[in-house]
C-alpha positions as CSV (number, residue, x, y, z in Angstrom):
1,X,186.0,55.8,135.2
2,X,188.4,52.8,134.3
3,X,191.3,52.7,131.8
4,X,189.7,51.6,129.2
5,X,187.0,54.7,129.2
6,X,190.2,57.2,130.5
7,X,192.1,55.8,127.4
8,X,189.2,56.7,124.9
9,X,188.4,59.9,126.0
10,X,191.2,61.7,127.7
11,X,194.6,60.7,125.5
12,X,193.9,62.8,122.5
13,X,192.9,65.5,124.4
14,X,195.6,65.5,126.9
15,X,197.9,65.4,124.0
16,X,196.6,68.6,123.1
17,X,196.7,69.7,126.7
18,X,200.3,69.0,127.2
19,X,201.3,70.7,123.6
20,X,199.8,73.8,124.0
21,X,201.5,73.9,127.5
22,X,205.0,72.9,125.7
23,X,205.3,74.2,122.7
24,X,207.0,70.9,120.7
25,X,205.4,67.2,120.2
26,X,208.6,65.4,122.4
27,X,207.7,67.2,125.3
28,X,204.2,67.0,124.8
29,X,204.1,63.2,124.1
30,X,206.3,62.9,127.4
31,X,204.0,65.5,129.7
32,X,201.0,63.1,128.1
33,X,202.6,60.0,129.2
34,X,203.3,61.5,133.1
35,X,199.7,62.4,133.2
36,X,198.3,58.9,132.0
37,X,200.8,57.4,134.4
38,X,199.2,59.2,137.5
39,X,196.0,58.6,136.6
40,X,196.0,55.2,135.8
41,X,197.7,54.3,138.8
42,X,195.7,55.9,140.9
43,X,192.7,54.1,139.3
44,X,194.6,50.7,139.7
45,X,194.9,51.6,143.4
46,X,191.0,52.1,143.3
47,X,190.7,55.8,143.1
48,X,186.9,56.8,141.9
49,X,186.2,60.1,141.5
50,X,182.7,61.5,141.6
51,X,183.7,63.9,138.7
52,X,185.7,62.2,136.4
53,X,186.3,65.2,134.3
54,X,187.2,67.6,137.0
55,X,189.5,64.8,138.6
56,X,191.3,63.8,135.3
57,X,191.8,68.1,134.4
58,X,193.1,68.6,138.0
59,X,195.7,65.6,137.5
60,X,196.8,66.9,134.2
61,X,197.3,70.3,135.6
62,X,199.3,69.2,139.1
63,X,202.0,67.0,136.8
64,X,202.6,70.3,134.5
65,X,203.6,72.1,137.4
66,X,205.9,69.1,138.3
67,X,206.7,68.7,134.9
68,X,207.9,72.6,134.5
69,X,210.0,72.4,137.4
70,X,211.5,69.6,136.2
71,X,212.2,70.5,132.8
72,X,211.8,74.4,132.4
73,X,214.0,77.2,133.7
74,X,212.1,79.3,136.9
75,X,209.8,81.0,135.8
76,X,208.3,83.4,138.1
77,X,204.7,83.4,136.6
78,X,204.8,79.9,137.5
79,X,205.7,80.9,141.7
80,X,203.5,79.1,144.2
81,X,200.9,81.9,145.5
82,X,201.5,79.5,148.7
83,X,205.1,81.8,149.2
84,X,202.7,84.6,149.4
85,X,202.8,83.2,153.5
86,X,206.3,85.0,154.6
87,X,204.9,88.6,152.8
88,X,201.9,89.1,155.5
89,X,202.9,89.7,158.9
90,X,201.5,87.8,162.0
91,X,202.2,86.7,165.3
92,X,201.6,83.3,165.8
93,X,198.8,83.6,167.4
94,X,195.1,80.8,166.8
95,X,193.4,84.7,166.3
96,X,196.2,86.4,163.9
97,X,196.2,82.9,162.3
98,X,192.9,83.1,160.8
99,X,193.2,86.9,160.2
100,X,196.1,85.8,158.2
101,X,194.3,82.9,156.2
102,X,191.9,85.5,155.5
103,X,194.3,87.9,154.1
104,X,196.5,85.4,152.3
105,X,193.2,84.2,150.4
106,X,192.2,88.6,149.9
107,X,195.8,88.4,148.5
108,X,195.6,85.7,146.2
109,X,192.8,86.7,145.1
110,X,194.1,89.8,143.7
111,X,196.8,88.8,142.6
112,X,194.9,86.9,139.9
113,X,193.7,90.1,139.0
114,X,196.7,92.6,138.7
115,X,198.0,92.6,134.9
116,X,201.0,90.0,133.5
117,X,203.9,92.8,133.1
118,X,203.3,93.9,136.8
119,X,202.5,90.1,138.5
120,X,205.5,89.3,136.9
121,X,207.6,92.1,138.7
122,X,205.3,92.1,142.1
123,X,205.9,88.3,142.1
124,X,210.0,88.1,141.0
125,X,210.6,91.1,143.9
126,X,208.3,89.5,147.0
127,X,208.6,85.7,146.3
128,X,211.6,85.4,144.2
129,X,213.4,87.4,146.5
130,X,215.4,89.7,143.6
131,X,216.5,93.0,143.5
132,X,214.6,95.7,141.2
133,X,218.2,96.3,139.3
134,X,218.5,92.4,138.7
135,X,214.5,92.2,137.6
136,X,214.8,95.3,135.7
137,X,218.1,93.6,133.7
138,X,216.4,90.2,133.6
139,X,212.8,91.9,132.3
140,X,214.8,94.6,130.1
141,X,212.7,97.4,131.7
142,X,214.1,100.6,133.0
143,X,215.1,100.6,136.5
144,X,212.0,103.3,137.3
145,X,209.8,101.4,135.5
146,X,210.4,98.6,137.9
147,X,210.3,100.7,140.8
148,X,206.9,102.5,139.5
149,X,205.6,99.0,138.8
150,X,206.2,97.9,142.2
151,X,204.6,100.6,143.8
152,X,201.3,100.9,141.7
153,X,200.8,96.7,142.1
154,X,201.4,97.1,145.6
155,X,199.1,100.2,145.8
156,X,196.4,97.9,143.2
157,X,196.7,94.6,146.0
158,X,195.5,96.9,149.0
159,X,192.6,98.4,147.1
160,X,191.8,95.4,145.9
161,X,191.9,93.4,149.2
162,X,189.5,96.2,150.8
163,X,186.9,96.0,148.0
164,X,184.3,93.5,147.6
165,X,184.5,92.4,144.0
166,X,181.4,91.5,141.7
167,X,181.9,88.5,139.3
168,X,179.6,88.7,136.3
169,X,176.6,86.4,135.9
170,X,178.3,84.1,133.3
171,X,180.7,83.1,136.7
172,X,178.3,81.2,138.5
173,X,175.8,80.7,135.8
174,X,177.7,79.8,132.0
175,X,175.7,79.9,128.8
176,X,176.1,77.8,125.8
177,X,176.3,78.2,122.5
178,X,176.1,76.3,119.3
179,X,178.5,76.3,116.4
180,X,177.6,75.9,112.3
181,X,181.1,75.8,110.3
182,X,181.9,76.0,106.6
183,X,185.3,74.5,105.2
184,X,188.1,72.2,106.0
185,X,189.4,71.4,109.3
186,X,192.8,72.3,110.4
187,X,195.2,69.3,111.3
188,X,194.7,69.3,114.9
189,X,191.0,69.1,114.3
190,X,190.4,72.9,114.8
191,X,187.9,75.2,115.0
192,X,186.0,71.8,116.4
193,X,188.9,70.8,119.3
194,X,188.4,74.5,120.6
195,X,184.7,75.6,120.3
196,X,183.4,72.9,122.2
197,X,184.4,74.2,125.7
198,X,182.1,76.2,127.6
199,X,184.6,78.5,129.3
200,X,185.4,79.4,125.7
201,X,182.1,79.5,124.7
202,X,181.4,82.2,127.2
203,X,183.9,84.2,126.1
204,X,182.7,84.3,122.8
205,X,179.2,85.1,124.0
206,X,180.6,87.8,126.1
207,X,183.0,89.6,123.8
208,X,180.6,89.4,121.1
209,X,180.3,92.9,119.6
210,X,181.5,94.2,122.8
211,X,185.4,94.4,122.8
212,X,187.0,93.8,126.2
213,X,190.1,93.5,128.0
214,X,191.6,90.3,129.4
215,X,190.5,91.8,133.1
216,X,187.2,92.5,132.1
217,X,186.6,88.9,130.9
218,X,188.5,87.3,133.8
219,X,185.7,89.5,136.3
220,X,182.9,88.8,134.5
221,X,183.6,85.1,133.9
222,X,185.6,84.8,137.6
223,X,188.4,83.4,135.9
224,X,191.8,84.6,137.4
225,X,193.7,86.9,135.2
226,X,196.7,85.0,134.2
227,X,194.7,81.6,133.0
228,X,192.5,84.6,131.2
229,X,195.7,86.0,129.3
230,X,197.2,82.6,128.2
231,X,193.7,81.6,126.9
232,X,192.6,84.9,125.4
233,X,196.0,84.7,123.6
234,X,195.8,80.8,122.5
235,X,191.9,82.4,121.0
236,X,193.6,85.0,118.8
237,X,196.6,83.3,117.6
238,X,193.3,80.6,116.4
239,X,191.3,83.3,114.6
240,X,188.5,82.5,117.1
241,X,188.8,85.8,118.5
242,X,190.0,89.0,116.9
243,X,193.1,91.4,119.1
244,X,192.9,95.1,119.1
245,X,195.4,97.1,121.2
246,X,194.4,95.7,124.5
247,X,191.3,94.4,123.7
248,X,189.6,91.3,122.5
249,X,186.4,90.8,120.3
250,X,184.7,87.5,118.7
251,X,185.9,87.1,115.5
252,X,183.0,85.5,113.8
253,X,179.2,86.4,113.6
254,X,177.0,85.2,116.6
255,X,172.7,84.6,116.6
256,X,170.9,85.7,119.1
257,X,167.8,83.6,120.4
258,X,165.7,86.5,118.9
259,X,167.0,86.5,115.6
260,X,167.2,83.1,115.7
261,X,163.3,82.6,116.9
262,X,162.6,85.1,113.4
263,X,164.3,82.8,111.3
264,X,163.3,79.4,112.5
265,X,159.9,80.8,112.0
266,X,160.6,81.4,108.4
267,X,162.4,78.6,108.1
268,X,159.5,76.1,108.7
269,X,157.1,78.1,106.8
270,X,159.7,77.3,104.0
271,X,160.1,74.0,104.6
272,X,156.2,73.4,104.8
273,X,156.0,75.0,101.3
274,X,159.2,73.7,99.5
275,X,158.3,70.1,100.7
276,X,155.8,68.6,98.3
277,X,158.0,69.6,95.1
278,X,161.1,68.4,97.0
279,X,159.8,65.1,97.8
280,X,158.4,64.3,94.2
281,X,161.2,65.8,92.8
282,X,163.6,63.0,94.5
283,X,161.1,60.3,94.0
284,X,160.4,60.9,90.3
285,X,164.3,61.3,89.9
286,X,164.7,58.2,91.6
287,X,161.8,56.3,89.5
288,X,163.5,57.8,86.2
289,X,167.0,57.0,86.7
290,X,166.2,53.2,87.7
291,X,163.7,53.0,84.6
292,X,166.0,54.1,82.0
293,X,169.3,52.6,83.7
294,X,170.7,55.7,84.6
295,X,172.6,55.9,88.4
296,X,172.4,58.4,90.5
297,X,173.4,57.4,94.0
298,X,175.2,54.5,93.5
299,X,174.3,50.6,93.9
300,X,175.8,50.3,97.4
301,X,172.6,51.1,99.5
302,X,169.1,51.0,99.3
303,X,167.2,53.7,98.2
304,X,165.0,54.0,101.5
305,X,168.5,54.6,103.4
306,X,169.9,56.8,100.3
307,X,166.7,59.2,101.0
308,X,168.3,60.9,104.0
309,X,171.6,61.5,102.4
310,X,169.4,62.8,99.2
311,X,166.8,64.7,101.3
312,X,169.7,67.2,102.9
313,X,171.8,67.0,99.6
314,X,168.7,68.3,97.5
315,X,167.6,70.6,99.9
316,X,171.0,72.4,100.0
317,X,171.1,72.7,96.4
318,X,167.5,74.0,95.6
319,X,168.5,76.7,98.7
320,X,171.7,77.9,97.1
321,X,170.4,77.9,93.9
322,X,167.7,80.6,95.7
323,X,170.8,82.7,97.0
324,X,170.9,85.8,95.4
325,X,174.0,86.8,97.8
326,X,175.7,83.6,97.5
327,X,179.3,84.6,98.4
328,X,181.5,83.1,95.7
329,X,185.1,83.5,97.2
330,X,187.2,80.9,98.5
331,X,187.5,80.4,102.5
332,X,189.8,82.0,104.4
333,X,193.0,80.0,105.0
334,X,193.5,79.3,108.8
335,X,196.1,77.6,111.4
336,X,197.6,74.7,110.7
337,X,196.2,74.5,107.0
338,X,192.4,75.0,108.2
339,X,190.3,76.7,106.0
340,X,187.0,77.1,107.1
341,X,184.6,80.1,108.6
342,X,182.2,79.6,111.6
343,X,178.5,80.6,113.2
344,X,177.3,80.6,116.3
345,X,174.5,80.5,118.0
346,X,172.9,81.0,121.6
347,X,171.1,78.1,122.9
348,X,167.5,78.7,122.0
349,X,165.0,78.4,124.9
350,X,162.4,77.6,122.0
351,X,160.9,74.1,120.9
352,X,163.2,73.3,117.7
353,X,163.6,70.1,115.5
354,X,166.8,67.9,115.9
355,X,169.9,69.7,114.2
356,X,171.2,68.5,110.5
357,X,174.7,69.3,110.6
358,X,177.5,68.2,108.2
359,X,181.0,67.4,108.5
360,X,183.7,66.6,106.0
361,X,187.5,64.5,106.0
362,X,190.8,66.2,107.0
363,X,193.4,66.2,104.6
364,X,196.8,66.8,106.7
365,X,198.8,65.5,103.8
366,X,199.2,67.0,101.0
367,X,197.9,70.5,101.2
368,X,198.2,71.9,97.6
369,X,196.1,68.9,96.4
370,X,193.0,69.4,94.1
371,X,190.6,68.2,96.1
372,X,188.3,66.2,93.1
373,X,187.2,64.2,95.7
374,X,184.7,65.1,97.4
375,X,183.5,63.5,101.1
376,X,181.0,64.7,103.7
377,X,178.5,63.3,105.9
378,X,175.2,65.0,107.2
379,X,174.9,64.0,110.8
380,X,171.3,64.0,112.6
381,X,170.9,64.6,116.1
382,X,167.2,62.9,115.4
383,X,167.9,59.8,117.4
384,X,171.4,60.5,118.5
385,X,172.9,59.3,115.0
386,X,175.2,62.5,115.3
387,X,176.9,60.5,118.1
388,X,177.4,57.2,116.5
389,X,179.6,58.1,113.8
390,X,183.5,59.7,113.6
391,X,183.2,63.8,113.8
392,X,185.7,63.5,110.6
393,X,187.6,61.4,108.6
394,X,191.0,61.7,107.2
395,X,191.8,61.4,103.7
396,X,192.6,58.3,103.2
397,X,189.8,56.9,104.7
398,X,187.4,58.5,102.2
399,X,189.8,57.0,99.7
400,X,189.3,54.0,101.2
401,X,185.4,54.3,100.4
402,X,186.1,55.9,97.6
403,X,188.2,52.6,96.3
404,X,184.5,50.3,98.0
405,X,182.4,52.0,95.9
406,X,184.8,51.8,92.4
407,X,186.0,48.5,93.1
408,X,189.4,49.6,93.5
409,X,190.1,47.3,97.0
410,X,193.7,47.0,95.9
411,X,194.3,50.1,95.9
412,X,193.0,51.3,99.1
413,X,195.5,51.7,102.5
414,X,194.5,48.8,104.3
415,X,194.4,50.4,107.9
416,X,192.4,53.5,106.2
417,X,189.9,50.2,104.9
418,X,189.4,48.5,108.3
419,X,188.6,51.5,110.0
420,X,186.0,52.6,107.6
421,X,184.8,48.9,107.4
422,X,184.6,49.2,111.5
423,X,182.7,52.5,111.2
424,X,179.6,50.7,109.0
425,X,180.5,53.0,105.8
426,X,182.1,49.8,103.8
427,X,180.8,46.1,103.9
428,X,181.1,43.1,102.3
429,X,178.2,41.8,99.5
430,X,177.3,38.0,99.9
431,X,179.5,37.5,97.4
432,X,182.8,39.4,99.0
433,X,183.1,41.9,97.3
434,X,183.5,45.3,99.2
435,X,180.6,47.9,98.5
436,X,180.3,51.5,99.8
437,X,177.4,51.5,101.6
438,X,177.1,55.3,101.6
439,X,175.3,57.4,98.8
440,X,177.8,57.9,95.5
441,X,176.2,60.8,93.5
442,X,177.3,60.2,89.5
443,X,176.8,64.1,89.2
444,X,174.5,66.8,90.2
445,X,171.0,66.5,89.3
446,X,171.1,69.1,86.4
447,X,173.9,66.6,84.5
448,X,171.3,63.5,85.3
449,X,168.1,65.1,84.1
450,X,169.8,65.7,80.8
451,X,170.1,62.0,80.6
452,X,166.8,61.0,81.0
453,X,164.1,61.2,78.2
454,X,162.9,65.0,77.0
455,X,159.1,64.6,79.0
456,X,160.8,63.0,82.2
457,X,163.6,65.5,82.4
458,X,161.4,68.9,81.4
459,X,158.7,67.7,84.3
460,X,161.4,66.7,87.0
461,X,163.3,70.2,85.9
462,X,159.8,72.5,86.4
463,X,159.7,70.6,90.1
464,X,163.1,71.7,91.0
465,X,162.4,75.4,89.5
466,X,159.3,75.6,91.4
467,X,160.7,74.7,94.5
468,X,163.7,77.2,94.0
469,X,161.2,79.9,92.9
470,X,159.3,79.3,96.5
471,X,162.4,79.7,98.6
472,X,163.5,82.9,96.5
473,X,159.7,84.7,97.4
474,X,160.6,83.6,100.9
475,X,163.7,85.2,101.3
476,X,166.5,81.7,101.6
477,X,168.4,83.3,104.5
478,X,167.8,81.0,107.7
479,X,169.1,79.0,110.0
480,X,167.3,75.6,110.8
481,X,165.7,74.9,107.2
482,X,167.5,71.1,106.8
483,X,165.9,70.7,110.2
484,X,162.4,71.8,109.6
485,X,162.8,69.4,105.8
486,X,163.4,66.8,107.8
487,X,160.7,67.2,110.3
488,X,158.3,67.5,107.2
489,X,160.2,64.0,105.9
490,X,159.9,62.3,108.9
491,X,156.1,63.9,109.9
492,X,155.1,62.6,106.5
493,X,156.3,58.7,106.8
494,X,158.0,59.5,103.7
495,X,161.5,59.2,105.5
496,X,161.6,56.4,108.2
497,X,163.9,55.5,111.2
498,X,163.8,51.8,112.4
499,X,165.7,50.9,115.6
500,X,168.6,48.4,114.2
501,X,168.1,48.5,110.6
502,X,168.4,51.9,109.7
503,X,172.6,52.5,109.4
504,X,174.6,55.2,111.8
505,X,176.4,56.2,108.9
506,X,173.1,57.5,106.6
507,X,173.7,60.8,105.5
508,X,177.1,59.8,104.2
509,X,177.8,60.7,100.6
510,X,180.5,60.6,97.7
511,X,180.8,63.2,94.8
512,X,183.4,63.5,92.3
């Protein structure tokens, strides 16, 4: 860990950190700024964790305690478990000393565990020293609700410290999951800033068709209660996570490794099928359209690195057109002007081909826009090329490549064009000129074949059909098939990777 590495991993994410903990961007830019302070200087003055992770989390957390005593009224959900000290009795002595750690940590312990609206109480009347009429006209609750409160917690705390408590397996031993999403992005990069954490992920996994309350997760995660609350909460308000009464459920559909197994099975006897026709159908469209002048991906790359943006592209199409069930209404609208709907899936503990996902740009301008412009990149774990290019891009940076591949430079934002340039999706010809080096589709292959002479067109069009037809006696309803095409691309030589000439950004296409 050095600055450098801290600065390009952590500040985004800590920005995140301090504004959900906040509430407003002028606190959270100021919480970000204390957090980067600490941890820089403590790398300066030659700090080096073992975990970097866990070191820069457990930072961030310790200067929003400082920060919210600085800056934040009391609070007593925020009171130091430490004051718990002067509840339990002792008498000084080295023996009633360690009987007394032992209860202070029983104590804590359950105090994790006992619900918000009575922590809140138990914690304002023992540590914060008040009065049940002052908490009761602080809280607005009844005075005998307080009292009843009071008594139930403190009755809840003793059972609790005599029972020996059993964590569920996902505690010790977390599962993962993997995430397929449809749609636009919200402007803080959601669902994608949230899904990616495994303690979410597990609650996902575990609420999954089996609604459960906040203490239910917190035991069978061994997550205390009140960090379980505030994130079960943050889940809902998301649309990750769906709230009923007192109860939370996953909000979106999840595959099990069975189901999954089922359809990856069908989904490479597909593949193995559709393949021949798909290949000669993008070959003979690409021999057509350069024989009788007509372009269909564009002059700004080569047709050998076009193939893998064309292979996916093709193989989407052909599988929608199969789709009987194809679900023609528009995506939900989500937080902070997402729009998008998501699938998971349990990590398989079966032998499957690298993933073929495909992200888009995020528009967090002008929201009523008609999006004519369409950007999105199919991104390969084969190889780790997933890795080597930007999650998303904003929209003026598929503008900006938009512009490259018109020959508009002049009109593109010039900090929207460096980056882009920077990222390997527009270059410079020998002769200066910019050029999108990314595939630019002049319309979908039904508009090209009726461009192309009657025999060509009619031959290329029974290809396509054929291929469809196969996919429809199959079923088209799987998960992995643009993996499994590519393993029959690859497996064939007719789709080739060479270290340090093929691009990171292949995959990459343009459509208006």
């Amino acid at each position: 860990m050095d600055a450098e590495r801290f600065a390009a991993e952590y500040l985004e994410k800590l920005f995140y950190f301090s504004l959900k903990k906040t509430g407003n961007e002028a606190d959270a830019d100021d919480l970000k700024a204390d957090i980067a302070e600490a941890v820089l200087t403590a790398l300066k003055r030659g700090t080096r964790p073992g975990n970097s992770d866990a070191w820069v989390w457990a930072v961030a957390r310790n200067r929003w305690k400082r920060f919210a005593r600085r800056y934040y009224a009391p609070d007593a959900d925020h009171a130091d478990p430490d004051a718990l000290e002067d509840v339990l009795p002792g008498d000084g002595s080295p023996e009633e000393a360690v009987i007394l750690r032992e209860e202070l940590g029983l104590l804590r312990r359950e105090l994790a565990f006992i619900r918000s609206d009575y922590r809140r109480i138990l914690v304002a009347h023992y540590i914060g020293n008040k009065s049940v009429s002052v908490i009761a006209r602080e809280f607005s609750v009844p005075l005998g609700t307080v009292k009843t409160k009071l008594q139930s917690s403190r009755r809840k705390l003793k059972e609790g410290m005599e029972m020996a408590r059993e964590f569920g397996k996902r505690s010790y031993q977390p599962e993962n999951i993997t995430f397929h999403m449809d749609g636009m992005t919200g402007d803080n990069g959601q669902p994608w800033t949230i899904l990616m954490h495994l303690l979410y992920k597990n609650i996902f996994l575990e609420a999954y068709e089996n609604p459960s309350t906040a203490e239910e997760l917190a035991l069978e995660l061994g997550i205390a209660l009140p960090y379980m609350e505030d994130e079960l909460e943050y889940l809902a308000r998301e649309e990750l996570l769906k709230k009923s009464g007192n109860k939370y459920e996953t909000a979106f559909r999840i595959y099990s490794r069975e189901e999954q197994r089922k359809q990856n099975d069908e989904a490479r006897k597909a593949a193995e099928a559709v393949w021949p026709c798909l290949r000669d159908f993008i070959d003979g469209m690409e021999a057509a359209c350069r024989e009788n002048g007509v372009d269909w991906y564009g002059s700004g790359i080569s047709y050998e690195d076009a193939k893998w943006a064309l292979l996916i592209r093709m193989a989407d199409l052909q599988y929608w057109d199969a789709r009987d069930d194809r679900d023609e209404a528009p995506l939900p609208s989500r937080p902070d002007n997402g729009c998008w709907t998501v699938t998971g899936y349990e990590t398989a503990d079966f032998e499957v081909p690298p993933f073929v996902g495909q992200h888009g740009y995020i528009d967090a301008e002008d929201k009523n826009r008609e999006h004519s412009l369409i950007w999105s990149q199919y991104k390969f774990q084969y190889r780790k090329l997933a890795d080597r290019t930007p999650v998303s891009l904003t929209y003026r940076e598929a503008l900006a490549i938009h512009g490259a591949a018109v020959g508009r430079e002049e009109e593109c934002d010039p900090d929207a064009l460096r980056r882009v340039m920077e990222y390997g999706y527009v270059k410079r010809n020998g002769d200066g000129q910019l050029t999108a080096a990314v595939v630019c589709f002049a319309g979908n292959p039904g508009r090209i074949l009726h461009r192309l002479p009657e025999e060509e067109g009619t031959g290329l069009k029974k290809l396509w059909d054929r291929a469809v037809e196969i996919l429809k006696e199959r079923g088209s309803r799987w998960s992995g098939y643009r993996s499994y095409i590519l393993e029959e691309a690859l497996a064939s030589g007719w789709l080739r990777y060479e270290e340090g000439k093929t691009p990171d950004t292949v995959g990459a296409y343009l459509y208006r």
